[in-house]
N, CA, C and O of each residue as an XYZ file, in Angstrom:
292
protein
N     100.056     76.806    121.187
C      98.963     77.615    121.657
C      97.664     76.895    121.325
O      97.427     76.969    120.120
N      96.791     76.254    121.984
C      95.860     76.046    122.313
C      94.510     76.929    121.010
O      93.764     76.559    120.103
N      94.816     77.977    121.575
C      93.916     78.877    120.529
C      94.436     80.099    120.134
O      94.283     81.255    120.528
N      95.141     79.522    119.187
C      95.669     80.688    118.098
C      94.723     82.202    117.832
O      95.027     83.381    117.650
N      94.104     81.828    117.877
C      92.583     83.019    117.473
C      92.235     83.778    118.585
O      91.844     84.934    118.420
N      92.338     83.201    119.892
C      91.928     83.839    120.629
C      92.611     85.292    121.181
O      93.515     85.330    122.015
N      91.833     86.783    120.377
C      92.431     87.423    120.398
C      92.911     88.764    121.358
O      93.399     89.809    120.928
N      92.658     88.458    122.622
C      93.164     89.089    123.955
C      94.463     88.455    124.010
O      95.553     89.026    123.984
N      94.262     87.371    124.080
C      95.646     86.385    124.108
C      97.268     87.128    122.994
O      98.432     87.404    123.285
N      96.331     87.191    121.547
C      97.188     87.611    120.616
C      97.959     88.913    121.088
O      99.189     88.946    121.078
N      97.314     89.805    121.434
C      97.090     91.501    121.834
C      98.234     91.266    122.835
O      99.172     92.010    122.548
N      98.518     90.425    124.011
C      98.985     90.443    125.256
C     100.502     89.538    124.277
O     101.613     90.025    124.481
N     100.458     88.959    123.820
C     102.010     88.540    123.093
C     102.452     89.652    122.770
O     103.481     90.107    123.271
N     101.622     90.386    121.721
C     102.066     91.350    120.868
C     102.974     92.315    121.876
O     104.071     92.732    121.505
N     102.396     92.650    123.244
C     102.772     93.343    124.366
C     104.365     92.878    124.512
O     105.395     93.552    124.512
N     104.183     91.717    124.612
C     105.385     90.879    125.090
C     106.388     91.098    124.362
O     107.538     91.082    124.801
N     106.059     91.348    123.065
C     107.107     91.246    121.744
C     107.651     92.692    121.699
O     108.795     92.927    121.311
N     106.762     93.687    122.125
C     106.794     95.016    122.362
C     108.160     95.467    123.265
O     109.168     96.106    122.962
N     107.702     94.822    124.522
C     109.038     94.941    125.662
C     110.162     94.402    125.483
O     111.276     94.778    125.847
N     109.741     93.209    124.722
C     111.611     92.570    124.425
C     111.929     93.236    122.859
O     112.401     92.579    121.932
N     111.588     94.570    122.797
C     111.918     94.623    121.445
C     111.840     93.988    120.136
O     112.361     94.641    119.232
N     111.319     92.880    119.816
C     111.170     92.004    119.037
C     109.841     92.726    118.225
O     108.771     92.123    118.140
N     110.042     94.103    117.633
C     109.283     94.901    116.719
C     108.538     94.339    115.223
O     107.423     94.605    114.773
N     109.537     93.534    114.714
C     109.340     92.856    113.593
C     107.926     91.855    114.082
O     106.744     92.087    113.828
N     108.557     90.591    114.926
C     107.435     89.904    115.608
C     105.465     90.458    115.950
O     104.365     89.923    115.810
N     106.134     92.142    116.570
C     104.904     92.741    116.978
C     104.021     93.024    115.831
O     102.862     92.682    115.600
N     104.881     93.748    115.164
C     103.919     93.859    113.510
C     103.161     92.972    113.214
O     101.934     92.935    113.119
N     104.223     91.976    113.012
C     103.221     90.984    112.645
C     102.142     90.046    113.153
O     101.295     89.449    112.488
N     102.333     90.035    114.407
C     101.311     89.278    115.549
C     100.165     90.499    115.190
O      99.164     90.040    114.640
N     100.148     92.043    115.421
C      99.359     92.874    115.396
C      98.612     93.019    114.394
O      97.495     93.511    114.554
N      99.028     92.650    113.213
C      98.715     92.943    111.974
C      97.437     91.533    111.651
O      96.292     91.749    111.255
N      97.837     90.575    111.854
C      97.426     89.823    111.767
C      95.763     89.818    113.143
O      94.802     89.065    112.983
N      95.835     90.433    113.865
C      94.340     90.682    114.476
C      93.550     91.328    113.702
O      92.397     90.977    113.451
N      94.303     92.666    113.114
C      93.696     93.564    112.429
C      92.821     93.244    111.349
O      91.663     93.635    111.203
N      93.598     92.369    110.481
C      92.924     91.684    109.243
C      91.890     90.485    109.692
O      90.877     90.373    109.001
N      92.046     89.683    110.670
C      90.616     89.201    111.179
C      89.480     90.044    111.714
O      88.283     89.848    111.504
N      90.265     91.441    112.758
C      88.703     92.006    113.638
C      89.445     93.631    113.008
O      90.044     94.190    113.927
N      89.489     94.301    111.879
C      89.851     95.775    112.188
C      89.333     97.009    112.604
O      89.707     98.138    112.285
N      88.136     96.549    113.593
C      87.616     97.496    114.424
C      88.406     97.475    116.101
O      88.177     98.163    117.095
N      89.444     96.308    115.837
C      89.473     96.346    117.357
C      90.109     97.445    117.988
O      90.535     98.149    117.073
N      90.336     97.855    118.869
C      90.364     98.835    119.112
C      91.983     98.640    119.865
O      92.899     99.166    119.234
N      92.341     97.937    121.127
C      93.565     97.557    121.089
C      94.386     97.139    120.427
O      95.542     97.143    120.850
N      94.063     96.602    119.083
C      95.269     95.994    118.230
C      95.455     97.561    117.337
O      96.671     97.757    117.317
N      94.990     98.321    116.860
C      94.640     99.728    116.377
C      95.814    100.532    117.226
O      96.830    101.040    116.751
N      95.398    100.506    118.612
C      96.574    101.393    119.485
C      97.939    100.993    119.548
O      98.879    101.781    119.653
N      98.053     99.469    119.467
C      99.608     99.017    119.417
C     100.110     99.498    118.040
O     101.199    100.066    117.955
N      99.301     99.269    116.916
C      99.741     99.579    115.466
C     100.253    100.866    115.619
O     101.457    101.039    115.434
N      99.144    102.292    116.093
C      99.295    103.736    115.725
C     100.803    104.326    116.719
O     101.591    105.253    116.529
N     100.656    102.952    118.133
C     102.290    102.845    119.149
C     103.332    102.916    118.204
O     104.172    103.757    117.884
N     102.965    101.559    117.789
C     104.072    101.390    116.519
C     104.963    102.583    115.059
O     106.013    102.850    114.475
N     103.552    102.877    115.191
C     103.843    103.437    113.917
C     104.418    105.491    114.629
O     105.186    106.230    114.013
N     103.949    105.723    115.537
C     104.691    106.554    116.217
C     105.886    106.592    116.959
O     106.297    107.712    117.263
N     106.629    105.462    117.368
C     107.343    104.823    118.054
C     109.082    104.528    116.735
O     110.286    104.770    116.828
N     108.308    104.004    115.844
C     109.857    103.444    115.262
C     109.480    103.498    113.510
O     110.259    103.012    112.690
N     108.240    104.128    113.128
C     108.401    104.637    111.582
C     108.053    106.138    111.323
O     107.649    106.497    110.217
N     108.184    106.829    112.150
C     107.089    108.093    112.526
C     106.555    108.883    111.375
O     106.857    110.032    111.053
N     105.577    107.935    110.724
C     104.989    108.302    109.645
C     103.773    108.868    110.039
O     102.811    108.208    110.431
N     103.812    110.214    109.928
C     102.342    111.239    110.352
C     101.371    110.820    109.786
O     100.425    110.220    110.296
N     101.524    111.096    108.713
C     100.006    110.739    107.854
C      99.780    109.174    108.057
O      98.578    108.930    107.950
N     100.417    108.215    108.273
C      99.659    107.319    108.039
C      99.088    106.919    110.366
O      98.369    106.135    110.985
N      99.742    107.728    110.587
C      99.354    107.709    112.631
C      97.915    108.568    112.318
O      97.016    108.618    113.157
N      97.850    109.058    111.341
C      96.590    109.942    111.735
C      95.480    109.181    110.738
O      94.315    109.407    111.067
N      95.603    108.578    109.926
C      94.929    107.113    108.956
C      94.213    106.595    110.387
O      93.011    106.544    110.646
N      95.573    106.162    111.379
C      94.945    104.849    112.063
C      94.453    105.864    113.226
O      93.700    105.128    113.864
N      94.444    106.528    113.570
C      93.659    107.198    114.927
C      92.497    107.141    113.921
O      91.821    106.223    114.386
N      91.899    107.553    112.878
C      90.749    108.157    112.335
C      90.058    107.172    112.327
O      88.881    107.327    112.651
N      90.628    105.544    111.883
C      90.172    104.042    111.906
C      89.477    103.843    113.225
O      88.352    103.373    113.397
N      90.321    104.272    114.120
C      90.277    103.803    115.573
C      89.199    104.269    116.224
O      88.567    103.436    116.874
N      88.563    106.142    116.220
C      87.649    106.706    116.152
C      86.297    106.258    115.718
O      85.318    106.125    116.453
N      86.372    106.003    114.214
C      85.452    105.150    113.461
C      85.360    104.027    114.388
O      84.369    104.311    115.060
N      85.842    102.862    114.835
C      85.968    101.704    115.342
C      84.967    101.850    116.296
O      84.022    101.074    116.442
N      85.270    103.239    117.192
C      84.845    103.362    118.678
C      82.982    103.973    118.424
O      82.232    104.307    119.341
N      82.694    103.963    117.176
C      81.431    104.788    117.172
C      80.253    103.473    116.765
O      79.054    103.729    116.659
C-alpha cells in the first residue's frame, strides 16, 4: 500500500474485512484509525457495527454512539 495512512482507504478495507468476515482483521484495521483520528466519524460507526454485531456489549455501544455525537459537534 502506497499510503498506509491514508484513511478513507483504511475505512474501505476495514469494509472489505467486514464482508469476508475476517472480524478479527476489522478490529484491528478500525481500531487503528481511531487511535490516529478518534473523532472520525466512520471508523466510530464500523466500531459501534462491530460492537453491536458480534460482542453485544450495551454499555460500551452506547460509550461509542456518545463519542460519535461528541465527534459530530
Amino acid at each position: 500500500m502506497c499510503h498506509p495512512n491514508f484513511q478513507p482507504a483504511v475505512i474501505e478495507k476495514t469494509k472489505i474485512y467486514i464482508y469476508n468476515g475476517q472480524w478479527e482483521y476489522a478490529i484491528e484495521t478500525i481500531t487503528g484509525v481511531l487511535v490516529s483520528d478518534r473523532g472520525n466519524v466512520e471508523a466510530l460507526r464500523i466500531y459501534t457495527f462491530f460492537l453491536m454485531a458480534r460482542e453485544n456489549d450495551e454499555e460500551l455501544v452506547l460509550e461509542k454512539f456518545d463519542e460519535m455525537i461528541n465527534a459530530l459537534r
